[in-house]
N, C-alpha and C positions, 0 to 999 in steps of 0.2 A: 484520596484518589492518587495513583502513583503517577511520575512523572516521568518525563524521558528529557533529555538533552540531542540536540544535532549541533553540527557545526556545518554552515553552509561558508559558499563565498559571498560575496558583497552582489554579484549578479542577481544569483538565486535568489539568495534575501532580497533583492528588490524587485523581483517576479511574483515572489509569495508574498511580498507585505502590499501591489496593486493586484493581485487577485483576492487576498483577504480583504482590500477594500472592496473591492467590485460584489463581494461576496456580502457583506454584511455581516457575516462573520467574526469571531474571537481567532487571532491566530489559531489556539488548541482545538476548537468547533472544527476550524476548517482542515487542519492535521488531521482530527479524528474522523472526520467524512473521506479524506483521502485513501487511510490507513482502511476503512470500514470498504468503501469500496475494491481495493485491490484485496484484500483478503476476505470478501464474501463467496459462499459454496454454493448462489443459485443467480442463475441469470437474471440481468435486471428484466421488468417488467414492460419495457422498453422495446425490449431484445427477441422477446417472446412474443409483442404485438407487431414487431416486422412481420419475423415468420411465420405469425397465423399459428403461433400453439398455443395452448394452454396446457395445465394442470400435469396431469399424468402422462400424457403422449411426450412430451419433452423432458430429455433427462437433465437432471442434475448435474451441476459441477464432478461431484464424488465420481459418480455413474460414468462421466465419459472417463474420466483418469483412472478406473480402474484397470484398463488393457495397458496404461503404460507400463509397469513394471514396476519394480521397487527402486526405489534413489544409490546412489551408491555411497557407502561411509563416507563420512567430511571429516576434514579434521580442521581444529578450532585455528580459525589466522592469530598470528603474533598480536599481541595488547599493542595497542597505538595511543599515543596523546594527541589532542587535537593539532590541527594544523600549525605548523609552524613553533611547534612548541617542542619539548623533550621525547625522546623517544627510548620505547623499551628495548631493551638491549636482545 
């Protein structure tokens, strides 16, 4: 299973380690329902019982972002070390 590393400050970290409690949760569980949430492409089921839609009458994620346009080139930020530590030149 691959992994990822963060570096948080000491607040953060004690926001995420009483909502990982509150949650019942594995830190990585509760990471990975964050991460699953903000990068899903359909609305939650939630969202769709406000509005009174279901199924086919309501678009999709993909569907509404098709009118925006294409993104513009990025270019990649300079390599960083974590906080407080060495940095790349």
């Amino acid at each position: 299973m691959p992994q990822v590393t963060i570096y948080l400050d000491e607040e953060t970290e004690k926001r995420m380690d009483k909502a990982v409690r509150e949650s019942g949760l594995s830190r990585s569980r509760w990471v990975g329902g964050l991460i699953r949430e903000r990068t899903r492409t359909e609305w939650p089921e939630s969202f769709k019982r406000l509005l009174g839609a279901s199924g086919e009458d309501f678009p999709n994620l993909e569907e509404i972002r098709e009118g925006l346009g294409e993104d513009v080139p990025r270019t990649a930020a300079p390599a960083r070390g974590p906080p407080g530590g060495p940095r790349a030149p």
